[in-house]
Each structure stands twice: as C-alpha cells, then as structure tokens.
MARKE-933483 format. One line per field, with one value per residue (C-alpha): residue number from 0; residue in three letters; x, y, z. Coordinates in nm, 2 decimals, m for minus. Example, Ala and Ser with C-alpha at 12.3 -4.5 7.8 and 13.67 -1.06 7.14 Angstrom:
! MARKE-933483
seq = 0, 1 .
type = Ala, Ser .
east = 1.23, 1.37 .
north = m0.45, m0.11 .
up = 0.78, 0.71 .
//
This chain:
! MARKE-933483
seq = 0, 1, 2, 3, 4, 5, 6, 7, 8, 9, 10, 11, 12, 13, 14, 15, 16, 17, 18, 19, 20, 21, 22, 23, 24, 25, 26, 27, 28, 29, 30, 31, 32, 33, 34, 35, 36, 37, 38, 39, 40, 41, 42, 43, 44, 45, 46, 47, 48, 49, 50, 51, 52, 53, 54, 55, 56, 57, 58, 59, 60, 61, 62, 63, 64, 65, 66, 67, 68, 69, 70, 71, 72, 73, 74, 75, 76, 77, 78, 79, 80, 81, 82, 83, 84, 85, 86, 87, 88, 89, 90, 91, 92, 93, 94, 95, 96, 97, 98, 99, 100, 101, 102, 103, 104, 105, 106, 107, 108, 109, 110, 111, 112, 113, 114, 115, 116, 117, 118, 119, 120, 121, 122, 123, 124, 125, 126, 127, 128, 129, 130, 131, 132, 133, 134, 135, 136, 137, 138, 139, 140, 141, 142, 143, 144, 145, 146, 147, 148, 149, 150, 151, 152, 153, 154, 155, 156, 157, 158, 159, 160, 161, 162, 163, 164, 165, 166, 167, 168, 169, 170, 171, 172, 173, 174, 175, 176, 177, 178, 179, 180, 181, 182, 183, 184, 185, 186, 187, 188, 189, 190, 191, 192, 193, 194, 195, 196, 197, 198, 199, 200, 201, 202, 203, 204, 205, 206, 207, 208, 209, 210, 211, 212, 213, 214, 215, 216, 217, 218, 219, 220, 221, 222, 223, 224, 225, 226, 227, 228, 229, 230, 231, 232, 233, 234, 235, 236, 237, 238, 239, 240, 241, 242, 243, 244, 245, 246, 247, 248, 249, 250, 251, 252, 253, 254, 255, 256, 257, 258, 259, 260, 261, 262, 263, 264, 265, 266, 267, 268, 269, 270, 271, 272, 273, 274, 275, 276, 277, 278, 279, 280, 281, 282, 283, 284, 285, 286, 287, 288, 289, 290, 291, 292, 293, 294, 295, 296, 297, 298, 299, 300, 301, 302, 303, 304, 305, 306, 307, 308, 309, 310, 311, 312, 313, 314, 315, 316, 317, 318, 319, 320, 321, 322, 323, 324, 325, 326, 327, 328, 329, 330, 331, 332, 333, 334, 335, 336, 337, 338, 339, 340, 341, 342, 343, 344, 345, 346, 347, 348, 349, 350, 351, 352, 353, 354, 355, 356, 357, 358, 359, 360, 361, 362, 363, 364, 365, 366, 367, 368, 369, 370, 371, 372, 373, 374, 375, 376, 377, 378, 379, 380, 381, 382, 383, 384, 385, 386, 387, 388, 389, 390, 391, 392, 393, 394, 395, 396, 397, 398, 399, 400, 401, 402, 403, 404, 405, 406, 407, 408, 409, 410, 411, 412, 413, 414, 415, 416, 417, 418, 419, 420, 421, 422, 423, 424, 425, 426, 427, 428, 429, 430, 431, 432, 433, 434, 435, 436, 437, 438, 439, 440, 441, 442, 443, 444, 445, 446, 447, 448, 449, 450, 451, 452, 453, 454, 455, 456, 457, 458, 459, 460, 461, 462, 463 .
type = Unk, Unk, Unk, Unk, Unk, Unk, Unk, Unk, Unk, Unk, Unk, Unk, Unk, Unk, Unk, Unk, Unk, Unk, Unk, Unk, Unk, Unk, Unk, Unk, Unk, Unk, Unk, Unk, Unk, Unk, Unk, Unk, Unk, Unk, Unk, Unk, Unk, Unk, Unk, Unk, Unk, Unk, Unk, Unk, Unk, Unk, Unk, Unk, Unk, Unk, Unk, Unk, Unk, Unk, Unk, Unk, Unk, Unk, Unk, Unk, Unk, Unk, Unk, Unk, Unk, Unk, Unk, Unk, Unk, Unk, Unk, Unk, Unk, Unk, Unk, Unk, Unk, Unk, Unk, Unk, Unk, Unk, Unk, Unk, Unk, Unk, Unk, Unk, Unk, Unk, Unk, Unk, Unk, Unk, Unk, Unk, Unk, Unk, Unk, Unk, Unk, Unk, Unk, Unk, Unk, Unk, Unk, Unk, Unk, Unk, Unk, Unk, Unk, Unk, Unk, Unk, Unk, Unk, Unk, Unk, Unk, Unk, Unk, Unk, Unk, Unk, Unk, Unk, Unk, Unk, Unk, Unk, Unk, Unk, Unk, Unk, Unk, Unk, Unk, Unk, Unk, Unk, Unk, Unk, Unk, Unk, Unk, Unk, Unk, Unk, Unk, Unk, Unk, Unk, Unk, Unk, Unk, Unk, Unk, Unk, Unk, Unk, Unk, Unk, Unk, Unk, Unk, Unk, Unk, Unk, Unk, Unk, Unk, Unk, Unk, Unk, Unk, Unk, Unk, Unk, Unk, Unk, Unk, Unk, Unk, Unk, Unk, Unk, Unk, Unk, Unk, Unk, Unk, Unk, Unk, Unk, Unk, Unk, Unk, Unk, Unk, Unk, Unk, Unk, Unk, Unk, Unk, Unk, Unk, Unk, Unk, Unk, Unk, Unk, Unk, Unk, Unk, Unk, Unk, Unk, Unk, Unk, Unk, Unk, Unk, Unk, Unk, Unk, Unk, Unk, Unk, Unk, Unk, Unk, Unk, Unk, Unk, Unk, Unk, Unk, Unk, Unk, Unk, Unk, Unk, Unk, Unk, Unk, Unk, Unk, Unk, Unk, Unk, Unk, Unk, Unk, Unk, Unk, Unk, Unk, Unk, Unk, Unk, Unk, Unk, Unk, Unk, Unk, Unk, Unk, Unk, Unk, Unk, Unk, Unk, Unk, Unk, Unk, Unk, Unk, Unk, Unk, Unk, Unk, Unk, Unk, Unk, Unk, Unk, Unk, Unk, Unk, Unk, Unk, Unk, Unk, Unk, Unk, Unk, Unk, Unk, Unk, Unk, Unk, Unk, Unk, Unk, Unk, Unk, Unk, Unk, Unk, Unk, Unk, Unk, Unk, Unk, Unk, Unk, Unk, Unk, Unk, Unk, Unk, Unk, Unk, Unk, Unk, Unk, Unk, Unk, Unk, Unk, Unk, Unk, Unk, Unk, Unk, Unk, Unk, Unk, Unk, Unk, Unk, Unk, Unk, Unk, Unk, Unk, Unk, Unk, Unk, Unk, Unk, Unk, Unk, Unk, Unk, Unk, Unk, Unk, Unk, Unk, Unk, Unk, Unk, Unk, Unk, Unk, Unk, Unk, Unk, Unk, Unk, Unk, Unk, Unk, Unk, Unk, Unk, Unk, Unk, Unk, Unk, Unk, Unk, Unk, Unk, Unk, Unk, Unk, Unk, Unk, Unk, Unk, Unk, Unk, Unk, Unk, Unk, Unk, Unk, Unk, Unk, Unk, Unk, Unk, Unk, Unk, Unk, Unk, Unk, Unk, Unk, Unk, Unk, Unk, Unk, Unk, Unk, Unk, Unk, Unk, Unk, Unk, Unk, Unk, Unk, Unk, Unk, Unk, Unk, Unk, Unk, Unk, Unk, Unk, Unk, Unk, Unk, Unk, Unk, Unk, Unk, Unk, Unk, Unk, Unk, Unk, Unk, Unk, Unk, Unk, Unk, Unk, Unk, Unk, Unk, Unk, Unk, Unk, Unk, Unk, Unk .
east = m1.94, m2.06, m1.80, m1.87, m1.71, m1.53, m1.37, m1.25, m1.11, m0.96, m0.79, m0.69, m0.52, m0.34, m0.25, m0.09, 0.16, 0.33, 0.47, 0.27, 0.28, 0.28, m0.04, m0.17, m0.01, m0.11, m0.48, m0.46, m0.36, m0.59, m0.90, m0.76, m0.74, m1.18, m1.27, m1.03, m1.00, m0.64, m0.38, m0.25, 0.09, 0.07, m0.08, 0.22, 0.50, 0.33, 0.28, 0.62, 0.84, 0.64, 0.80, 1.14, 1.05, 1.30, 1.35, 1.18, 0.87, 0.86, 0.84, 0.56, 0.30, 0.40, 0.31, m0.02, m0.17, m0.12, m0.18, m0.50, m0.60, m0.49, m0.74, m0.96, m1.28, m1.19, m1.14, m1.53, m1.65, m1.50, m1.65, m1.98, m2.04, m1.95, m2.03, m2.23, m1.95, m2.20, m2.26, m1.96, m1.79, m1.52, m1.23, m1.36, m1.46, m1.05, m0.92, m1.10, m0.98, m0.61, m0.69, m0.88, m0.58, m0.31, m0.50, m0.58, m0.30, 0.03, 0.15, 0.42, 0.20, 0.02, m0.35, m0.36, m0.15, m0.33, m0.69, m0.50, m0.32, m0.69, m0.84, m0.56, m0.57, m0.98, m0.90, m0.65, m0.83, m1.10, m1.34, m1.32, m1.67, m1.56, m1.31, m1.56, m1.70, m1.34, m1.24, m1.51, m1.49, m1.17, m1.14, m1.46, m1.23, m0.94, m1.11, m1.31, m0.99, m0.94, m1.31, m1.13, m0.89, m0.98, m0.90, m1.04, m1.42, m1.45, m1.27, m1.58, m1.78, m1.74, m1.84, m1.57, m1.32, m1.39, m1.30, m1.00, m0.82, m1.02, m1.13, m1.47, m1.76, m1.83, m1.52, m1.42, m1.74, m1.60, m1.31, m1.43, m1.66, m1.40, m1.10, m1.25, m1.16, m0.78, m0.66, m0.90, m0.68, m0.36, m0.48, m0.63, m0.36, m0.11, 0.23, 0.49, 0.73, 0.95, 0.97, 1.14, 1.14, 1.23, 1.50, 1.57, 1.95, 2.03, 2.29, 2.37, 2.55, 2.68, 2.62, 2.43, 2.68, 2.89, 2.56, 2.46, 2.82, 2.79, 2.44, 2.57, 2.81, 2.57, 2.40, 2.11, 2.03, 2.06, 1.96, 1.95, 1.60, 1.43, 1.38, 1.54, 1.94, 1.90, 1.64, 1.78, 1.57, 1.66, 1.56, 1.61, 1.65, 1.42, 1.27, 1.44, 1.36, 1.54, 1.84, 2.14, 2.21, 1.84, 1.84, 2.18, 1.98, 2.13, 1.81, 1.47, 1.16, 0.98, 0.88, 0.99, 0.67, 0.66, 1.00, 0.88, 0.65, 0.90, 1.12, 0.80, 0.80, 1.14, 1.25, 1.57, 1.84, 1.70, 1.38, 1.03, 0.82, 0.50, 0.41, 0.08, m0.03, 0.33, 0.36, 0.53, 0.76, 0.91, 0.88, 0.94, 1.26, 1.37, 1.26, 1.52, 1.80, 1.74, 1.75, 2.07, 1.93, 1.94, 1.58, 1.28, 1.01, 0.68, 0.55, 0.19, m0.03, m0.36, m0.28, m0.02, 0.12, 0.23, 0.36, 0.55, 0.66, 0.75, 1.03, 1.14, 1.23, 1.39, 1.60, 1.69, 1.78, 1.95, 1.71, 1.78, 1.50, 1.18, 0.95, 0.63, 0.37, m0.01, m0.23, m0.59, m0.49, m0.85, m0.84, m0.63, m0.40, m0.37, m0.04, 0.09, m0.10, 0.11, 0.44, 0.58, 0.78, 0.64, 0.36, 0.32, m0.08, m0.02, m0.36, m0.60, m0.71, m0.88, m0.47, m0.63, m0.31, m0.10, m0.33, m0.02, 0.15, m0.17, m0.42, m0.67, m0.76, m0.97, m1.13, m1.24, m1.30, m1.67, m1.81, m1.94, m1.59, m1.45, m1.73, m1.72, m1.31, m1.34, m1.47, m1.18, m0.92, m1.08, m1.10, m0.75, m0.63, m0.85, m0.72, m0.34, m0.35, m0.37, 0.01, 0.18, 0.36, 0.30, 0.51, 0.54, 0.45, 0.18, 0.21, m0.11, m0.05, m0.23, m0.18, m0.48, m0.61, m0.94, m1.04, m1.28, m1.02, m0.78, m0.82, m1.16, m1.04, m0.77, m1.04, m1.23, m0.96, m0.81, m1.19, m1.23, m0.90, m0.77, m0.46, m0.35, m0.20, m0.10, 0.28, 0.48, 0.64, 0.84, 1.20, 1.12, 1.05, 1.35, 1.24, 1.14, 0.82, 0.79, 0.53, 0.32, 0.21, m0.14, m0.25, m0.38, 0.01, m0.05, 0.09, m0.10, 0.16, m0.01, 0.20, 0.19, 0.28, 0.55, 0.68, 0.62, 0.29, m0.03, 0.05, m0.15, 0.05, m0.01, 0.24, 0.08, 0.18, 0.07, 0.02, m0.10 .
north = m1.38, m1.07, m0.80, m0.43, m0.15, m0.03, m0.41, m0.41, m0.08, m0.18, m0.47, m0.22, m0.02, m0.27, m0.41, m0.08, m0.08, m0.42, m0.52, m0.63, m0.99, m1.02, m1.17, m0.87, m0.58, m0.78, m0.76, m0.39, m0.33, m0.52, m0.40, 0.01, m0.12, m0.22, m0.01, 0.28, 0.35, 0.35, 0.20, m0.09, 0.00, 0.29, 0.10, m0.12, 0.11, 0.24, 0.01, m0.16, 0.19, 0.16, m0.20, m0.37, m0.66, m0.93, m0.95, m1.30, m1.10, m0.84, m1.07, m1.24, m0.95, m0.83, m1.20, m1.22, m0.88, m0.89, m1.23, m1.19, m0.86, m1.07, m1.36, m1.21, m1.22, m1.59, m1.63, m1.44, m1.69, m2.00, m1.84, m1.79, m2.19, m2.13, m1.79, m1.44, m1.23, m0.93, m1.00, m1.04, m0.80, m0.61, m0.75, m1.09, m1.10, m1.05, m1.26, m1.56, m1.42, m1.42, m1.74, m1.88, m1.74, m1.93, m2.24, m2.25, m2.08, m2.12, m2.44, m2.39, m2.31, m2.58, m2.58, m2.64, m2.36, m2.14, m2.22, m2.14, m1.86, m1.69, m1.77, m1.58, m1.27, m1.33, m1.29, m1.02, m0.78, m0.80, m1.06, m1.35, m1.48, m1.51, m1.71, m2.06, m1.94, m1.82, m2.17, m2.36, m2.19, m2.26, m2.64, m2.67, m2.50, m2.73, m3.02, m2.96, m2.78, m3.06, m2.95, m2.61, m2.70, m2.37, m2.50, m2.30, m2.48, m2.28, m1.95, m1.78, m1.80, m1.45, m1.63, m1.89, m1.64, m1.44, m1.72, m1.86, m1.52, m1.31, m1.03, m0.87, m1.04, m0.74, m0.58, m0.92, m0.93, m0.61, m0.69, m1.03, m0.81, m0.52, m0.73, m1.08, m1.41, m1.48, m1.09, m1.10, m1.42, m1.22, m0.97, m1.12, m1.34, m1.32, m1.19, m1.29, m1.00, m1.25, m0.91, m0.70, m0.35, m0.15, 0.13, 0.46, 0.50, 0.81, 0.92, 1.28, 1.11, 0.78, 0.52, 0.20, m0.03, 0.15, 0.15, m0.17, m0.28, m0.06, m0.22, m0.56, m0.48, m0.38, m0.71, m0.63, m0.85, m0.69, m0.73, m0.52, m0.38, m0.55, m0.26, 0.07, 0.13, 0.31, 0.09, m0.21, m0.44, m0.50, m0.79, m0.81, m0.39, m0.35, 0.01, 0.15, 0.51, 0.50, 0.37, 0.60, 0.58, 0.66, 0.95, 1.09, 1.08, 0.80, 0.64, 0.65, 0.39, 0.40, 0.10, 0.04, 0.10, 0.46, 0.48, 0.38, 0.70, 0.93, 0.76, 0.75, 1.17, 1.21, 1.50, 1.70, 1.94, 2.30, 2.23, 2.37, 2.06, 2.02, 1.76, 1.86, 1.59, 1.50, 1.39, 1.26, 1.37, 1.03, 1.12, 1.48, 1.43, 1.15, 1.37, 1.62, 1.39, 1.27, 1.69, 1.67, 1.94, 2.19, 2.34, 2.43, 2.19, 2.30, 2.04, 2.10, 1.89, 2.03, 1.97, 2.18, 1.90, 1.67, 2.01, 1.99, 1.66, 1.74, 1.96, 1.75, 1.46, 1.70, 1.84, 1.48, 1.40, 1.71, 1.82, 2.19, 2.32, 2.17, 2.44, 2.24, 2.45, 2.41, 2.45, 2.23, 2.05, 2.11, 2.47, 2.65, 2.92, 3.13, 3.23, 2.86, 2.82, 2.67, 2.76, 2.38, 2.14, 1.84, 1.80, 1.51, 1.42, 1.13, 1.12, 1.03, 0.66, 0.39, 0.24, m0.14, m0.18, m0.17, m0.45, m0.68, m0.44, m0.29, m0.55, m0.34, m0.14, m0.39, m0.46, m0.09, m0.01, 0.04, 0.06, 0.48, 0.54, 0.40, 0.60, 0.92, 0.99, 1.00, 1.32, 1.45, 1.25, 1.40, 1.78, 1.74, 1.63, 1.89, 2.18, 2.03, 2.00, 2.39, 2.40, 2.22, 2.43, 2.33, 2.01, 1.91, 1.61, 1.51, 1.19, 1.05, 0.79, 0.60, 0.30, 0.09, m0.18, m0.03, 0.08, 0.35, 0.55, 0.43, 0.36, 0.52, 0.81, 0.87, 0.74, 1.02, 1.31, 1.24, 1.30, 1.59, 1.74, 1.71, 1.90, 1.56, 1.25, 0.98, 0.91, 0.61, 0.50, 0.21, 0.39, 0.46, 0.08, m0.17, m0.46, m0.68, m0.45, m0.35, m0.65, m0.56, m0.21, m0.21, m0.15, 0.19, 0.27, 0.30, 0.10, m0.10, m0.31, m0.60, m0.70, m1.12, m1.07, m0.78, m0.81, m0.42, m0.25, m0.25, 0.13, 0.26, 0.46, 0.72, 0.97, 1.23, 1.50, 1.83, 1.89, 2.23 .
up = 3.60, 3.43, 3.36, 3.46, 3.28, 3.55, 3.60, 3.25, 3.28, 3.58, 3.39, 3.07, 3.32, 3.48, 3.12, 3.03, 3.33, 3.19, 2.92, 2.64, 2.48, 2.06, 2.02, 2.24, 2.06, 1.73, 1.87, 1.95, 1.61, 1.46, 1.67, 1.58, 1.21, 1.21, 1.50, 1.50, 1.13, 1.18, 0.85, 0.96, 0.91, 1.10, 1.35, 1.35, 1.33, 1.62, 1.84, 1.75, 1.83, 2.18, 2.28, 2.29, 2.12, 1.98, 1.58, 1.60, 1.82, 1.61, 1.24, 1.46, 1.53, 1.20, 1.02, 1.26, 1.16, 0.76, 0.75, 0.96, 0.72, 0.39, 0.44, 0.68, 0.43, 0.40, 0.77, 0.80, 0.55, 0.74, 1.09, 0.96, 1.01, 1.40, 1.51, 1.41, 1.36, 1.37, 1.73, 1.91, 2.09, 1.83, 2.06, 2.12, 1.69, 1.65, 1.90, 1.70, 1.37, 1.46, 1.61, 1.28, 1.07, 1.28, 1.29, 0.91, 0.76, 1.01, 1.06, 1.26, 1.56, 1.70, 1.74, 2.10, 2.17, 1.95, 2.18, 2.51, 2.36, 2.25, 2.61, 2.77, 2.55, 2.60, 2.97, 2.96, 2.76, 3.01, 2.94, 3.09, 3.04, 2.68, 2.71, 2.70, 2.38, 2.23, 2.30, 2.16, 1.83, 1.78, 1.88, 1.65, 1.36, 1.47, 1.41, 1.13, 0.90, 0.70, 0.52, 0.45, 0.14, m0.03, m0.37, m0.63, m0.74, m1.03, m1.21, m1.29, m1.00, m0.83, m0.49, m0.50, m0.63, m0.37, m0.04, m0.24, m0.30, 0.05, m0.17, m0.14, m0.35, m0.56, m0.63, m0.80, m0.96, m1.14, m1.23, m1.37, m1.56, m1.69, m1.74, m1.75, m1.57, m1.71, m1.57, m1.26, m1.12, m1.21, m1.02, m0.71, m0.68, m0.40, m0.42, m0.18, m0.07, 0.13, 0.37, 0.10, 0.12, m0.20, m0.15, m0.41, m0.37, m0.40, m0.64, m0.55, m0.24, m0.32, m0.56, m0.56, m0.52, m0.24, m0.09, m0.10, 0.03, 0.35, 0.41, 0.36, 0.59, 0.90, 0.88, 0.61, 0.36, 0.02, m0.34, m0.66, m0.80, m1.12, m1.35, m1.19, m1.17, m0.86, m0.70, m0.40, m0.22, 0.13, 0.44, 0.79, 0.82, 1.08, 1.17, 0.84, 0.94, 1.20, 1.03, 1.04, 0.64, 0.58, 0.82, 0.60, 0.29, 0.16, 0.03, 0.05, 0.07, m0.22, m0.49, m0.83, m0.95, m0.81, m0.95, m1.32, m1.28, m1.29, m1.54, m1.77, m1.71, m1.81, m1.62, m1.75, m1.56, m1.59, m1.65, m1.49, m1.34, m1.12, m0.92, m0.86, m0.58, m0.42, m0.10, 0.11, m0.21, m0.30, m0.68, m0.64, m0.47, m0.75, m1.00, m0.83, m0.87, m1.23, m1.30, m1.11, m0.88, m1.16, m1.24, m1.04, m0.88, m0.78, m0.52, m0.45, m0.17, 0.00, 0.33, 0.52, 0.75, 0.40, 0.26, 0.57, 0.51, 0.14, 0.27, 0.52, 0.30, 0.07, 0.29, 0.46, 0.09, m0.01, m0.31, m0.32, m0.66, m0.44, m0.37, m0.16, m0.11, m0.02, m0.30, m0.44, m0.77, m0.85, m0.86, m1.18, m1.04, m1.33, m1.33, m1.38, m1.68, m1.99, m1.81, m1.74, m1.91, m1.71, m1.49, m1.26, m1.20, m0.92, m0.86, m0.50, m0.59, m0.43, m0.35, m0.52, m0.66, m0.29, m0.11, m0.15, 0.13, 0.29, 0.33, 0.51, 0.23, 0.03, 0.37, 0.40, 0.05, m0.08, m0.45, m0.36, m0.23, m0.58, m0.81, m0.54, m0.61, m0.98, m0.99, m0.80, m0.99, m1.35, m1.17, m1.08, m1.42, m1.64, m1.41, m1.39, m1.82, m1.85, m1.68, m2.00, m2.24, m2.62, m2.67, m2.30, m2.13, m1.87, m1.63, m1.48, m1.30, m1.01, m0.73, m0.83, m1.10, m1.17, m1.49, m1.44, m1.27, m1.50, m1.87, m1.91, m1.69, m1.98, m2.27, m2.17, m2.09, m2.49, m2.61, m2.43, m2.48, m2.83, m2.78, m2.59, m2.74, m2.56, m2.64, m2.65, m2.29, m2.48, m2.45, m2.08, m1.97, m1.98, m2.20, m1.96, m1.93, m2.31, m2.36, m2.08, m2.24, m2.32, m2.68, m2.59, m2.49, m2.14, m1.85, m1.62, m1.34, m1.20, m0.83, m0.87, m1.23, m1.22, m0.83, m0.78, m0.70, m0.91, m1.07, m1.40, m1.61, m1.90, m2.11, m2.23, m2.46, m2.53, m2.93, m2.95 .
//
C-alpha cells in the first residue's frame, strides 16, 4: 500500500496525542540530530523534559542515541553490504541504524526483538510499506554478525582505523599524518564515562565534602574529581538542572578539563580579568570564586542571549565582580587596551576534543569547517593580546585535538608577537599531569588517556 502525505500526517498526529515509546523518542532525536541540525544533547534534554519516563527508560533512549551517534560511521560501513543508505527515506535510514547498533553492539537485547521492535516504529512513524524491507535488513545483519568482529586489521591503514574506532576517513587520515599512528589510537580511542557527570563545587557556599555528603544522602552516587579540589563526579542524578542544590548555586556542571583552564590562568582577589569568549560562564564564574569575589571580570560573548546566560549563572552562583556584556573578540575596543591582568582567549573550535560526550559532532564536522574557523580563532587572539598589561598573562585554550588550531595556532602567534613567551604551566597541574606537557610547554588533554575532555592549553606571558 502506498502512503500519501496526508495519511502519514494523519498518523504523526495521532502519534503526538499518546504517549511516546523509548525507541520512538530515541528516533525523533536521532532523525532532528541528521535532518534537523539540532545537538544531540539538546535534542535529548528535550525530548526527555517532555515525558515521564522511568530511570531505566530514560538510561535506555539515552544509551540508544549516543551509542547509535558513537559508531554510527561503522554502523554506515556495515549497511553499505545491505542497503543504499543515500536512498532511504531519513526516518526509515535511522530506524535501521538504531536497529544495526543494538544488534551489533547491545547484547542484552535480543535480535528478534530488536526486528519487531524496528517494524513497529517503521509502522508508527508512518510507513508501513517499509516495514518488509526494515525487517529484511536487519535479519540479514542478524545472521551474518559473526563476519563483523571489528578487530583492528592494521594501525596504519586510515580505512581500517576508521570502521574500528567510527571516525571519519579523512580526519583520521590527519591526525595519523600530524601526530602519527601511536597518538592517533590514543586519540580515537573510546573513553567510557560510566554516566559520570563532573560537578565544580562551589566554595563561596559550602565545601566539597559537606556537599558531597548531602548528595550522597538524596540517593546520588558520588565520587571525588582526579585533578581539581573542588571538582566531584556524580551517577544516577538524573536531570541535574533541575536539582534543587544546583538551582541554589551549590555547584555547577563543568569538566575537569575546563576547570584546569582556569587554574592554568591563575586568577588573584583584586585583580582585573577578561574572559573574552565566556559563555555559558562556567570559567568566568570559577575564576570568580578563586578571586574570592574580590576584583572585576569582564565577560564578553557576541551574542546577546549567552550574555544573558552569563548573568544568569552568575547570579544562580552568587558571583558578584561579573560584568557580561556583548562585544566581538575580533574587534579591539580601545579603551581595554593593556589594562588587564589576565585574559582568558577560550576560543570557537571545531569541539574534536568533546566527541566522547557529543558524538554527533565528528559526524557533522567537515575539513572547510576546520580550515574556515582559524581565521577567527587567530583574529580573536591578535585583538584579545592588546588587553595584557606588561607582565600579565594570556590563556588560549580550546576543546579539540587538532593541531592547526592548536600548536601551530600558538607556533605562529609567538613569531608574530615577540612580546609573548610561552610560560611554564608545571606549578599549575598536579603531578599526575606534569608528564603529559608537551615539549613546547603547552598542554594537550587526550579523553581515553586523561578521563577529562580533549582541551589544548597555553600560558602565555606578556614580556614587554
């Protein structure tokens, strides 16, 4: 039976007056991620504030639609033997990559149930004439999974890197070629976050280990951070923004890595600092609290809803010298010039060094979007160098592992700016991280290797 618009619309309607099923909202999510250019975890926080799902429901979708993102280049290899992707409807294509994914990668779901499961959502999101072919590709995958061991053929090969770890052909290509084969793996290779989230406690209202007690307490699973006194990870919190102990201030989400940022700038009570690309403010707001709210911060974004967000978060933490206003990094505003102890350059990246969390950007990056941003990044860092007084310091730091907006980006800022040095972060790093420092002094974090996110990080201090 052929399908008219109008009877699928009919069926989408009729879909939105019930509730939804996981593997459904998963789709949705999933389908708004390729076809919507949504984030994925916006998508999901979302779609997940929208239901009443149970904590087992809710682990579920979440598992389906990062695990479906994480190997989904693999899953697109595997598919190619059964199907042209490029040809199938974009709701249909996902239906039989959350399918592929739980057949090849969950064992706790059996197959069968994963082939009736995908002909149901076939037939609920309104095409039922699908749901022969749905089923066919997956029973074909079923039976022939044993031929898909995915064990590594060789290191080198940027093809067979590529299906083992599910990260785009060329981008490991360039890494293989900028950091060669023994790095690459370190990089591409998966980190598992066993659900953590990482947590700043913050000290102006109470201290780590009263908070992690009270958390404990509610039923959350707590832990103490690797390399930051005031960082906790916590499991099992569920929507931690709307947890009553966040809402007070009492911490905030933000990674160890992010943290490590501002440790590396150092900011002191009374002191004049710029963050000059800062939200949603989690390092402007710590910065606040290492200053003991004493001093001024200038938080710059270019966008007046993050501005906006800026002073929300400070106000939900209670950071009272944060002054967010809108204003292009790229452009000098003359009046700043050489008036600030610190600057902050957290620059726009291509976020490589998240995927861990946020699967979906490897999936959407391109080699022009990666070449295209380093003009903006090296704008924004020329202009932002005029704000440092003579013997202050300047942070660039960035979310990714790639080496032209990293170490070349700071290669060429020292040989254009000879007033710069870059200056030792050693005294800022507890030891554990001490032999990870690159020659060149700078830091690069690599997620499987150091458990936080992949940051890049550079001191640098004005001479003369």
């Amino acid at each position: 039976m052929k399908v008219t618009q109008d009877f699928r619309k009919e069926i989408l309607l009729n879909n939105n007056k019930r509730l939804k099923l996981p593997r459904e909202v998963a789709l949705n999510i999933l389908y708004n991620t390729e076809c919507k250019g949504e984030y994925a975890n916006m998508s999901l926080k979302r779609h997940l504030r929208q239901t009443s799902f149970q904590e087992r429901d809710i682990h579920f979708i979440t598992k389906l639609v990062y695990g479906t993102l994480e190997k989904q280049i693999t899953i697109d290899m595997v598919l190619e033997n059964f199907a042209d992707l490029h040809k199938i409807n974009p709701w249909v294509r996902n239906i039989i990559r959350m399918g592929c994914y739980q057949i090849l990668f969950l064992e706790k779901v059996p197959d069968s149930a994963v082939c009736d499961e995908s002909v149901k959502l076939c037939k609920t999101m309104g095409y039922p004439g699908l749901s022969g072919f749905v089923n066919a590709v997956l029973r074909n995958i079923s039976r022939s999974k044993n031929k898909f061991k995915f064990e590594l053929v060789c290191d080198t090969d940027p093809i067979a890197l590529s299906m083992h770890f599910s990260y785009p052909v060329w981008l490991v290509k360039k890494w293989l070629e900028d950091f060669g084969t023994e790095y690459t793996i370190k990089i591409i290779s998966s980190m598992s976050l066993d659900d953590c989230t990482s947590i700043r406690v913050n000290t102006q209202k109470i201290t780590p280990e009263r908070l992690k007690e009270i958390l404990e307490k509610s039923g959350i699973t707590v832990s103490t951070g690797l390399y930051v006194k005031e960082a906790l990870k916590i499991l099992k919190a569920g929507d931690i923004e709307l947890n009553s102990f966040y809402k007070e201030g009492l911490f905030t989400i933000q990674d160890e890595a992010s943290m490590l940022v501002v440790n590396i700038l150092d900011p002191h009570p009374g002191e004049y600092v710029l963050d000059a690309c800062a939200a949603p403010g989690g390092k402007t707001i710590y910065m606040s609290e290492l200053m003991a709210n004493r001093g001024q911060i200038l938080a710059w974004d270019i966008h007046e809803h993050r501005v906006e967000m800026i002073t929300r978060n400070a106000i939900r933490m209670g950071s009272s010298i944060i002054c967010a206003a809108k204003q292009d990094a790229r452009k000098i505003a003359p009046e700043k010039v050489g008036q600030f102890d610190r600057v902050l350059v957290d620059a726009l990246c291509s976020g490589l060094g998240v995927c861990h969390k946020k699967p979906d950007i490897k999936l959407k990056i391109r080699l022009e979007d990666m070449i295209s941003i380093l003009d903006v990044q090296w704008d924004i860092l020329s202009t932002c160098s005029n704000y440092v007084k003579l013997g202050g310091v300047l942070v660039y730091s960035t979310c990714t592992i790639n080496a032209d907006e990293n170490q070349r980006m700071i290669s060429k800022f020292i040989s254009n700016y000879d007033n710069f040095e870059i200056d030792s972060i050693h005294e800022y790093l507890p030891e554990a991280l001490r032999t990870v420092v690159s020659d060149d002094g700078t830091l690069q974090l690599i997620p499987s290797r150091d458990f936080v996110d992949g940051f890049y990080i550079t001191r640098l201090k004005r001479m003369v």
